[in-house]
mmCIF file as gemmi writes it, N, C-alpha and C atoms, coordinates in Angstrom:
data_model
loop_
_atom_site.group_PDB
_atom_site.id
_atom_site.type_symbol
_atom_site.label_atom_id
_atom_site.label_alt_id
_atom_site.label_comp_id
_atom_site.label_asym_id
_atom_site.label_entity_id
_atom_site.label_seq_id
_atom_site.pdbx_PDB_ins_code
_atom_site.Cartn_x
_atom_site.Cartn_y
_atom_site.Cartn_z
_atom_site.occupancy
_atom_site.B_iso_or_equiv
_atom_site.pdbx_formal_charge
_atom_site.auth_seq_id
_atom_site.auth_asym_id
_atom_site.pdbx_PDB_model_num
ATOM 1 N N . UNK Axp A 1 ? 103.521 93.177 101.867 1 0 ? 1 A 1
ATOM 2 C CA . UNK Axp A 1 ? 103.503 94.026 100.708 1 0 ? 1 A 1
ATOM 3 C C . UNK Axp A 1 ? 104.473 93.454 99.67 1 0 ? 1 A 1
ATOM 4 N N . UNK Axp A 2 ? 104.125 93.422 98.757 1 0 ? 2 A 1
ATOM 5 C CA . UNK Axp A 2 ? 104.999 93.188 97.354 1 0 ? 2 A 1
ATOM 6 C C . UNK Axp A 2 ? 104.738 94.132 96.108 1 0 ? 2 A 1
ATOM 7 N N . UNK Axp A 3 ? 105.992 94.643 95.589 1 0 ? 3 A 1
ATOM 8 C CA . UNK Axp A 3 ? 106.344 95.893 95.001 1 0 ? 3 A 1
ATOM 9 C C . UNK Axp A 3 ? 106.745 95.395 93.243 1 0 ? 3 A 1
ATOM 10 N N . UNK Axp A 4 ? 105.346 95.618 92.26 1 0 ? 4 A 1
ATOM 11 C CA . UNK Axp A 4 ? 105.962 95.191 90.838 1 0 ? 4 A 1
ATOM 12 C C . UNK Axp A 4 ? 105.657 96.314 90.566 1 0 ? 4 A 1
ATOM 13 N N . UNK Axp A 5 ? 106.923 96.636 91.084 1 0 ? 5 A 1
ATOM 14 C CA . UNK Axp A 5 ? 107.751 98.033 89.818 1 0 ? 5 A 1
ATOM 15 C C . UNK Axp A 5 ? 106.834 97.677 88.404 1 0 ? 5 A 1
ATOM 16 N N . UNK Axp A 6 ? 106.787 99.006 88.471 1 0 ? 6 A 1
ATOM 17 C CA . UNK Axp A 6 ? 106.827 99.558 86.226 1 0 ? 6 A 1
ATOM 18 C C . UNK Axp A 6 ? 105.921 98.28 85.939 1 0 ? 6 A 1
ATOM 19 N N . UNK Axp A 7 ? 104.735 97.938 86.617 1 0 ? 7 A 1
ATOM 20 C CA . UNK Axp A 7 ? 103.562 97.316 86.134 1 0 ? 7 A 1
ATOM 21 C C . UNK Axp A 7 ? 102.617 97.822 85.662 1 0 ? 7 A 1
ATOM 22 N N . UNK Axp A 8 ? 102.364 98.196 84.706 1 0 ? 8 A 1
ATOM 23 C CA . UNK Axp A 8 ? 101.882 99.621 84.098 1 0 ? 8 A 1
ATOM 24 C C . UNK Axp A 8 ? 100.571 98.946 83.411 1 0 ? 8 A 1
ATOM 25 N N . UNK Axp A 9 ? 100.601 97.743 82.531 1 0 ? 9 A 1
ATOM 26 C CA . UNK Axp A 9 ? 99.241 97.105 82.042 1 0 ? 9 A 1
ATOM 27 C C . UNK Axp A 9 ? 98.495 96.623 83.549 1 0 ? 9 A 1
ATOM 28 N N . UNK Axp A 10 ? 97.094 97.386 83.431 1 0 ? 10 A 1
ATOM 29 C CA . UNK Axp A 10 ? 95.983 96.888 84.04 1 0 ? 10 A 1
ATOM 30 C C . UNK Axp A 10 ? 95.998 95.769 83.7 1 0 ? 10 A 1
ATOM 31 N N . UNK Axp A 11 ? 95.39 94.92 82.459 1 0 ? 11 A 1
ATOM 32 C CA . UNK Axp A 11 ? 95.611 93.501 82.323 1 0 ? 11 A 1
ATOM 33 C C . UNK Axp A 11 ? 96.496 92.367 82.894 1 0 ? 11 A 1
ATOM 34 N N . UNK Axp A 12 ? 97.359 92.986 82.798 1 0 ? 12 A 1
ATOM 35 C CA . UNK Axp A 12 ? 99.056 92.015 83.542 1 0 ? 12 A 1
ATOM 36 C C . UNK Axp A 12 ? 99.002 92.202 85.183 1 0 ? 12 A 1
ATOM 37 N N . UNK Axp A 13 ? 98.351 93.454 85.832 1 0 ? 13 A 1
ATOM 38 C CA . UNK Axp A 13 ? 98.084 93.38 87.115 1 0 ? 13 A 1
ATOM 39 C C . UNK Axp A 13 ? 96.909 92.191 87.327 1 0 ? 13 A 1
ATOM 40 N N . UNK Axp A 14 ? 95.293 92.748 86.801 1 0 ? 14 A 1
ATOM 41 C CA . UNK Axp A 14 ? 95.047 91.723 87.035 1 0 ? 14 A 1
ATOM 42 C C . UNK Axp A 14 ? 94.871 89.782 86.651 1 0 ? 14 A 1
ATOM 43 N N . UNK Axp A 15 ? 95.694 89.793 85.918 1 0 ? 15 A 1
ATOM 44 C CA . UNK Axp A 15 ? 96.57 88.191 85.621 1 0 ? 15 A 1
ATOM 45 C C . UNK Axp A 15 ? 97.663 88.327 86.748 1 0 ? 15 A 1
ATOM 46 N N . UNK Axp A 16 ? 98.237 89.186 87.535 1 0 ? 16 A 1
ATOM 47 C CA . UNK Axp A 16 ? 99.017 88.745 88.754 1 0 ? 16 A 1
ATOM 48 C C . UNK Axp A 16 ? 99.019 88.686 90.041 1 0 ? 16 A 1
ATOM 49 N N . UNK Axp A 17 ? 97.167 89.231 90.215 1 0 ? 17 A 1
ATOM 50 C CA . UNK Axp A 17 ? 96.523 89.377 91.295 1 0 ? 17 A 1
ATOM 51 C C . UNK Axp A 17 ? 95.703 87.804 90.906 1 0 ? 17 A 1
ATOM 52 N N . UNK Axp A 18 ? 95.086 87.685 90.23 1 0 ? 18 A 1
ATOM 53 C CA . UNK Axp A 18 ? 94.512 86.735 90.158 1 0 ? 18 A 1
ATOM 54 C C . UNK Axp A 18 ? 95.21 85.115 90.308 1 0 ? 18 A 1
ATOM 55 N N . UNK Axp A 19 ? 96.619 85.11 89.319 1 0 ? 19 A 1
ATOM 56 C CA . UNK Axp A 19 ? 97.527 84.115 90.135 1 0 ? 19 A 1
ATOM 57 C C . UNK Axp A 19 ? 97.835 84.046 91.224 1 0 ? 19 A 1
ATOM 58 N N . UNK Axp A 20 ? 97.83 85.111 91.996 1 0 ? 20 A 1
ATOM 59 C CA . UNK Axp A 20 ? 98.078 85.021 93.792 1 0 ? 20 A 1
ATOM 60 C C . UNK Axp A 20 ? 96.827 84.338 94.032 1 0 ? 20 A 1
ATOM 61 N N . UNK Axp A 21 ? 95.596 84.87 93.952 1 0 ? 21 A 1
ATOM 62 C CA . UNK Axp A 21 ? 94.72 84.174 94.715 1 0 ? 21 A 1
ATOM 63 C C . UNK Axp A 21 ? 94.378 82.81 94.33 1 0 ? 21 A 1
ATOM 64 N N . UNK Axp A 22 ? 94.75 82.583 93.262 1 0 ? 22 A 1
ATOM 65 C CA . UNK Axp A 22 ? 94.686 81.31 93.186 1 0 ? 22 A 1
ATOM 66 C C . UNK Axp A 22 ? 95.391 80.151 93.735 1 0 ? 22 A 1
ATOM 67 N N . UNK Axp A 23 ? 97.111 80.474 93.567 1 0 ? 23 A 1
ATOM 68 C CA . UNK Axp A 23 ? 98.088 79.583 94.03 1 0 ? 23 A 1
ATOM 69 C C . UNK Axp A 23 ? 97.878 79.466 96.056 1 0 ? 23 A 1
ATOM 70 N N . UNK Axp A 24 ? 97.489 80.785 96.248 1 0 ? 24 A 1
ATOM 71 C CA . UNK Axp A 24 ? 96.884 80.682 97.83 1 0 ? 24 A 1
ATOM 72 C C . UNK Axp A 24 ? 95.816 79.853 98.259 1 0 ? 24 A 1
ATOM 73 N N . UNK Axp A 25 ? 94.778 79.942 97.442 1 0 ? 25 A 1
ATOM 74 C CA . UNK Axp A 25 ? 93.863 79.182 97.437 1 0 ? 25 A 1
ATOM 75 C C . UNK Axp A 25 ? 93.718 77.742 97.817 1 0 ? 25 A 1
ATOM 76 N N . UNK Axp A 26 ? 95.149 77.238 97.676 1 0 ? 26 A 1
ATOM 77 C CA . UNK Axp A 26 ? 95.135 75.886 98.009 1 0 ? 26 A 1
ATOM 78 C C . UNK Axp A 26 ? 95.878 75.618 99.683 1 0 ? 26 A 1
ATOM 79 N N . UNK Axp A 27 ? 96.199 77.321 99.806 1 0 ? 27 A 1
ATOM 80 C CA . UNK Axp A 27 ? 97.181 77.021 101.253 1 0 ? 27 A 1
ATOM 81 C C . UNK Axp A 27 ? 95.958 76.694 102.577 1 0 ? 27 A 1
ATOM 82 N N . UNK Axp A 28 ? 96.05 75.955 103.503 1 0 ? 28 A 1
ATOM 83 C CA . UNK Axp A 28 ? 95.144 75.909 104.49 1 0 ? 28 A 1
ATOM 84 C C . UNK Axp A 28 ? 94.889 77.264 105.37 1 0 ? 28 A 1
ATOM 85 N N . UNK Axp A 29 ? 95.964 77.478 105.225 1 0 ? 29 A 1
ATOM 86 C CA . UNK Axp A 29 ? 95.348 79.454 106.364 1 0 ? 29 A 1
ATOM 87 C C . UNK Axp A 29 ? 94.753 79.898 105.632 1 0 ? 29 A 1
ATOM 88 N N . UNK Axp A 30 ? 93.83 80.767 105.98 1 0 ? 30 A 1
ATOM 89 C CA . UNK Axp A 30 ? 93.154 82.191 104.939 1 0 ? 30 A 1
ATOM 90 C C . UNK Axp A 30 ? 93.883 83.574 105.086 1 0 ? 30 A 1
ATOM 91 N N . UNK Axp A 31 ? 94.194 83.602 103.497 1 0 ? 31 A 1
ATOM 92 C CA . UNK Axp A 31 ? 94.903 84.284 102.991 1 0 ? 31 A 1
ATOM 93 C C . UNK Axp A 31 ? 94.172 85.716 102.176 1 0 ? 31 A 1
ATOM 94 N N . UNK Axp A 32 ? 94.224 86.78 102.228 1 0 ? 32 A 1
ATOM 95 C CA . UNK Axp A 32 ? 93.84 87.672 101.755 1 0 ? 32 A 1
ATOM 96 C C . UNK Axp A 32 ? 94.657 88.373 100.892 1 0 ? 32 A 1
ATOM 97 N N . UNK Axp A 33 ? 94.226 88.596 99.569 1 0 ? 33 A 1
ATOM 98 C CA . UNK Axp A 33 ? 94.971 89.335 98.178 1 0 ? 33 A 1
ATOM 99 C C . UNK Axp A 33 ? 94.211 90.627 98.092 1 0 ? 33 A 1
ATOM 100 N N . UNK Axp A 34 ? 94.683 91.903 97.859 1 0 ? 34 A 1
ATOM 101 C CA . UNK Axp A 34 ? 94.3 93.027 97.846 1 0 ? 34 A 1
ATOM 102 C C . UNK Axp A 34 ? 94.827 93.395 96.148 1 0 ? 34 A 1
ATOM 103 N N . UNK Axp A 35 ? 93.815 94.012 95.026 1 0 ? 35 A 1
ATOM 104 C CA . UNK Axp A 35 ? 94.407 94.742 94.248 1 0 ? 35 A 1
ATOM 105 C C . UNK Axp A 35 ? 95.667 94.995 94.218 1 0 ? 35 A 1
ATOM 106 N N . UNK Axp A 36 ? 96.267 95.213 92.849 1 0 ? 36 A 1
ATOM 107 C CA . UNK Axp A 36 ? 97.436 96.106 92.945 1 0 ? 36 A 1
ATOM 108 C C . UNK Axp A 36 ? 97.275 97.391 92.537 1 0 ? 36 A 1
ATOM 109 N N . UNK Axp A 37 ? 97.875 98.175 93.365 1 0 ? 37 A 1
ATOM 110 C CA . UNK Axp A 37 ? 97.726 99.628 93.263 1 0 ? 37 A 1
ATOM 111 C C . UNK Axp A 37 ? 98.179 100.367 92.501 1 0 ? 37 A 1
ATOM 112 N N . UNK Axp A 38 ? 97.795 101.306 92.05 1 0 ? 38 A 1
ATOM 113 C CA . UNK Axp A 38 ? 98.238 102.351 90.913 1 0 ? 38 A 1
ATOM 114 C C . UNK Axp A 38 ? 99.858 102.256 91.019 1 0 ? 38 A 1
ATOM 115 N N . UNK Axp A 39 ? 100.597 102.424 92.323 1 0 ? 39 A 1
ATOM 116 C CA . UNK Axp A 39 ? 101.873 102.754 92.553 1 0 ? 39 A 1
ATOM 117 C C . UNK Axp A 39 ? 102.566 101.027 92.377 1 0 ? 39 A 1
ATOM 118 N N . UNK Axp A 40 ? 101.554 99.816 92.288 1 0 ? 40 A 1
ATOM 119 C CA . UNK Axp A 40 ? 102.002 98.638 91.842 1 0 ? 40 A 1
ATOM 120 C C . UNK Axp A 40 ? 102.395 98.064 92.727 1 0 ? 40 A 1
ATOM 121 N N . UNK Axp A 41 ? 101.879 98.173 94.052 1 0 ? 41 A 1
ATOM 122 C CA . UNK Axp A 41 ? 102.302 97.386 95.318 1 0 ? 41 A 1
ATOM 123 C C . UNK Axp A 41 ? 100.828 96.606 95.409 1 0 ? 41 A 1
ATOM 124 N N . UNK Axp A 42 ? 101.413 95.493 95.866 1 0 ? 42 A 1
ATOM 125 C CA . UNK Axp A 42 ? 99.959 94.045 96.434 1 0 ? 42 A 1
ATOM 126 C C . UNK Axp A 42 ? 99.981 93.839 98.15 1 0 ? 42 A 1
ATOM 127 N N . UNK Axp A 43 ? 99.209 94.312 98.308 1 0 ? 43 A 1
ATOM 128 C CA . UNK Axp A 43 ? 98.77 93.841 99.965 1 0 ? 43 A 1
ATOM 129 C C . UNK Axp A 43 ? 98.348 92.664 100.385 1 0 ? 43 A 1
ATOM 130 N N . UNK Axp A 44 ? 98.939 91.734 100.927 1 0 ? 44 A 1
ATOM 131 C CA . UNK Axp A 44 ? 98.326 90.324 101.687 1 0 ? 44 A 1
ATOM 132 C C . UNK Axp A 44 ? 98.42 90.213 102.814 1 0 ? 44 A 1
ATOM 133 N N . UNK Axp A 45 ? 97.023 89.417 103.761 1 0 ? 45 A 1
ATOM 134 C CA . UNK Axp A 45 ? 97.447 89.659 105.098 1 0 ? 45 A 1
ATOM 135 C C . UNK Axp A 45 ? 97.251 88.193 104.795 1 0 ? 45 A 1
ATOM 136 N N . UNK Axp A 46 ? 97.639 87.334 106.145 1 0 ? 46 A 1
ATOM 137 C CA . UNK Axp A 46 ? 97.418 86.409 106.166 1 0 ? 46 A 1
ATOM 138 C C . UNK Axp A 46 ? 96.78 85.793 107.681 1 0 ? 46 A 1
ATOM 139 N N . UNK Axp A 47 ? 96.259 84.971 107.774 1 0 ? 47 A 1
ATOM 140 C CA . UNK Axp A 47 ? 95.801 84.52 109.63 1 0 ? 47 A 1
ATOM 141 C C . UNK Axp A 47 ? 97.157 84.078 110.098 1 0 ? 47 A 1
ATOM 142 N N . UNK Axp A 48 ? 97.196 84.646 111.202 1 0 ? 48 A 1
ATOM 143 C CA . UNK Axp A 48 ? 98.257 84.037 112.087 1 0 ? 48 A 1
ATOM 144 C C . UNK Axp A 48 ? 97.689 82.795 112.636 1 0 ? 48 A 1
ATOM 145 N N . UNK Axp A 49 ? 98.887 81.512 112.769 1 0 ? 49 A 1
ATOM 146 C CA . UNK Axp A 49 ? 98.154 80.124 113.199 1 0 ? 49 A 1
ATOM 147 C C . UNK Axp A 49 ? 98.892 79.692 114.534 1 0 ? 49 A 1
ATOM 148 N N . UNK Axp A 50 ? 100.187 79.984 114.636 1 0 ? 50 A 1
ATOM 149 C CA . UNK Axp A 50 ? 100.963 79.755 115.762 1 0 ? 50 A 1
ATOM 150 C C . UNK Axp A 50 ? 101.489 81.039 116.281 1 0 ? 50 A 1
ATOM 151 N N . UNK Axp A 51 ? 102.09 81.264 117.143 1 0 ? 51 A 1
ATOM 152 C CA . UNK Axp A 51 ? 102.093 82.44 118.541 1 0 ? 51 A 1
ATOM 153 C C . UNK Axp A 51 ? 103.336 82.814 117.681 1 0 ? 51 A 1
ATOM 154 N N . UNK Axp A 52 ? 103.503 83.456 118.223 1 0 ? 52 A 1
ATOM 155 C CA . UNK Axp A 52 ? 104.091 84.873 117.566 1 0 ? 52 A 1
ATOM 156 C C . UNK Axp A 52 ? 106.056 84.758 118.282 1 0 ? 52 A 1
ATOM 157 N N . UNK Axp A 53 ? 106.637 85.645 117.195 1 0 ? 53 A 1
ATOM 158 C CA . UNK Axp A 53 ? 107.887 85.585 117.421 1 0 ? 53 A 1
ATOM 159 C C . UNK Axp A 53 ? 108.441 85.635 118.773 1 0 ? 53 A 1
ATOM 160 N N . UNK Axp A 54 ? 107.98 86.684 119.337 1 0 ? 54 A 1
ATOM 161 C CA . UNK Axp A 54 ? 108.44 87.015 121.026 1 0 ? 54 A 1
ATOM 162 C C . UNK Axp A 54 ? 107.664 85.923 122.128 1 0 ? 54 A 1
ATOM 163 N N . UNK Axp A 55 ? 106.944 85.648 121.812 1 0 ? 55 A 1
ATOM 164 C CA . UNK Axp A 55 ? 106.277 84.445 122.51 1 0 ? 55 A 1
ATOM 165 C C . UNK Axp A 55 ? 107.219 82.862 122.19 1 0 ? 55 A 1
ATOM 166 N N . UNK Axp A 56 ? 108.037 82.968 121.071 1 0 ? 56 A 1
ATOM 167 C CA . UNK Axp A 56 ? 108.633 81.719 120.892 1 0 ? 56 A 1
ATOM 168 C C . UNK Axp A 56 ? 110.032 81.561 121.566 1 0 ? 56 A 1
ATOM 169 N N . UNK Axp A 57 ? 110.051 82.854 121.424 1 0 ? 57 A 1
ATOM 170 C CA . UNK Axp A 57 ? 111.793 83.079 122.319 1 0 ? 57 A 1
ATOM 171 C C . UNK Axp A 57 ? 112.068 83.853 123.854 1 0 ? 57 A 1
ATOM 172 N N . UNK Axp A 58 ? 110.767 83.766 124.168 1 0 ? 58 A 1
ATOM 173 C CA . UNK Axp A 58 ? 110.589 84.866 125.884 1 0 ? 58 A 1
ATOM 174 C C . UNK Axp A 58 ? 109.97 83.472 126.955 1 0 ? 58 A 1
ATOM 175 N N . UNK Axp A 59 ? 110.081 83.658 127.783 1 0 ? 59 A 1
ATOM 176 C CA . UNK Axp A 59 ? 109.117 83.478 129.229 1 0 ? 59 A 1
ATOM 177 C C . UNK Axp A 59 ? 108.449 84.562 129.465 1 0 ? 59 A 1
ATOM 178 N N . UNK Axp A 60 ? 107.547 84.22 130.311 1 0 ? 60 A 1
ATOM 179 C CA . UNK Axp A 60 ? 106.79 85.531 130.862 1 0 ? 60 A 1
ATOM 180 C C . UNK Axp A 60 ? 107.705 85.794 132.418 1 0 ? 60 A 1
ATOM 181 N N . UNK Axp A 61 ? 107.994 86.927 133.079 1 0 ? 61 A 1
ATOM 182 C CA . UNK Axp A 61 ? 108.991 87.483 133.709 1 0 ? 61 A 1
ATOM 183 C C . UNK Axp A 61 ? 107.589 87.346 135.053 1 0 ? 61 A 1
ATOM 184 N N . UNK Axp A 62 ? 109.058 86.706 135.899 1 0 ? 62 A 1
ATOM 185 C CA . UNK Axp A 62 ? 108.03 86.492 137.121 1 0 ? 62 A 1
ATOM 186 C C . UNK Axp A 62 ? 108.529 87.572 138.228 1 0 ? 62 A 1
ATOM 187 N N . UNK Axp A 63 ? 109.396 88.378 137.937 1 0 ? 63 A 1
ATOM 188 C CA . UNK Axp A 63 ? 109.368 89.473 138.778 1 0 ? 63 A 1
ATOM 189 C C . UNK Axp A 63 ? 108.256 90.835 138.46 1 0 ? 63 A 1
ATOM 190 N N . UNK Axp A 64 ? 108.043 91.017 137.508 1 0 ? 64 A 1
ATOM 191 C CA . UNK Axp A 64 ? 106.717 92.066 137.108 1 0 ? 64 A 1
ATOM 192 C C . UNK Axp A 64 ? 105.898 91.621 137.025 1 0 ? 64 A 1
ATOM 193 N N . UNK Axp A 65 ? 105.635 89.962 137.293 1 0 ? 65 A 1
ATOM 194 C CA . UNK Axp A 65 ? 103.952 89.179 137.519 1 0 ? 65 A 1
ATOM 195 C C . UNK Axp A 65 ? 103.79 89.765 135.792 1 0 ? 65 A 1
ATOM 196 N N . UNK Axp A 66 ? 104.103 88.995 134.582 1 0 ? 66 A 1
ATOM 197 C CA . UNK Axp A 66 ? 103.83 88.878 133.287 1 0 ? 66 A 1
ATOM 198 C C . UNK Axp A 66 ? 103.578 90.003 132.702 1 0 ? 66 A 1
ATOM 199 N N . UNK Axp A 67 ? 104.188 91.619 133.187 1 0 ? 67 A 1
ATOM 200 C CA . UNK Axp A 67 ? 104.459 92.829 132.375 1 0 ? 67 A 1
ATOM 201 C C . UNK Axp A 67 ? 105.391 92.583 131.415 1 0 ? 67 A 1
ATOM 202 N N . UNK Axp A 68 ? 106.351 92.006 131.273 1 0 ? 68 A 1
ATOM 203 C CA . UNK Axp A 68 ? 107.588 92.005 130.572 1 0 ? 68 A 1
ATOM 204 C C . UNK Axp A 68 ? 107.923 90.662 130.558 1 0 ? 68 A 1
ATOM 205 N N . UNK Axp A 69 ? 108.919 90.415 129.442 1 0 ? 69 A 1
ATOM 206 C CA . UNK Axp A 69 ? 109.222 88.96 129.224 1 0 ? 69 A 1
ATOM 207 C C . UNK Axp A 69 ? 111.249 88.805 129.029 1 0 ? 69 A 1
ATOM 208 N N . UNK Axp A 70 ? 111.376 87.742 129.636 1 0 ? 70 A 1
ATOM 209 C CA . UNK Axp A 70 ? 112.694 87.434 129.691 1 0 ? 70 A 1
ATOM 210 C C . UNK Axp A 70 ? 113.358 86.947 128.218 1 0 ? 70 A 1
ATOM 211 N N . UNK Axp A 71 ? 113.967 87.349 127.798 1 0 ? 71 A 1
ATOM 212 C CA . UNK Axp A 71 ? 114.22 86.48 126.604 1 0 ? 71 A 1
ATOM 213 C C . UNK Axp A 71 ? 115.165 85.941 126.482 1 0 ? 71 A 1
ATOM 214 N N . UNK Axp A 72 ? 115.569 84.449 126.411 1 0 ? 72 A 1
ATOM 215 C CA . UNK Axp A 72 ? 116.469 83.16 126.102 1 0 ? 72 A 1
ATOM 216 C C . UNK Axp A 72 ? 117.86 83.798 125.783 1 0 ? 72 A 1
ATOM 217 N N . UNK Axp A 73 ? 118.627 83.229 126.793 1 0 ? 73 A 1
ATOM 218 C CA . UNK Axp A 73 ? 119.656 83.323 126.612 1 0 ? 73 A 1
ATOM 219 C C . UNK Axp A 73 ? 120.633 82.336 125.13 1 0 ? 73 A 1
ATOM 220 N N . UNK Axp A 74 ? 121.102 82.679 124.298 1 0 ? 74 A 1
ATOM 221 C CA . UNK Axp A 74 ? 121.992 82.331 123.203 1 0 ? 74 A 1
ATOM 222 C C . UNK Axp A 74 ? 120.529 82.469 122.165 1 0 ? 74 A 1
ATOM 223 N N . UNK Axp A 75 ? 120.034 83.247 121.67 1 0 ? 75 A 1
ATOM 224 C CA . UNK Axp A 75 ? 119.138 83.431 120.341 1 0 ? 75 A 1
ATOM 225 C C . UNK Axp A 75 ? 119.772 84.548 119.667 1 0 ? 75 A 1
């Protein structure tokens, strides 16, 4: 989410929705731009490409057979 306060011209929203999708446009993930909303917040999701935060800093816990994960000692 990204929050432009006191964006009040329709026009200037969409000239700043439309620069998002463009400057994204060149990123290799697919990237999704949502309107900006009356209240002037922009929604983007993006594809996740590599595993995820807790997966970068855990093992899988071999006492619960992979219920729960150990996480690294000094992070």
């Amino acid at each position: 989410m990204i929050d432009f306060i006191d964006m009040e011209s329709k026009a200037n929203r969409e000239a700043v929705a439309s620069a998002l999708r463009q400057a994204l446009s060149r990123d290799k993930t697919r990237t999704q731009v949502f309107d900006i909303s009356e209240l002037g917040l922009v929604e983007m999701t993006r594809k996740r490409v590599n595993e995820g935060l807790l997966e970068s800093v855990s093992t899988i816990c071999n006492v619960c057979e992979g219920r729960g994960f150990l996480v690294q000692a000094g992070l």
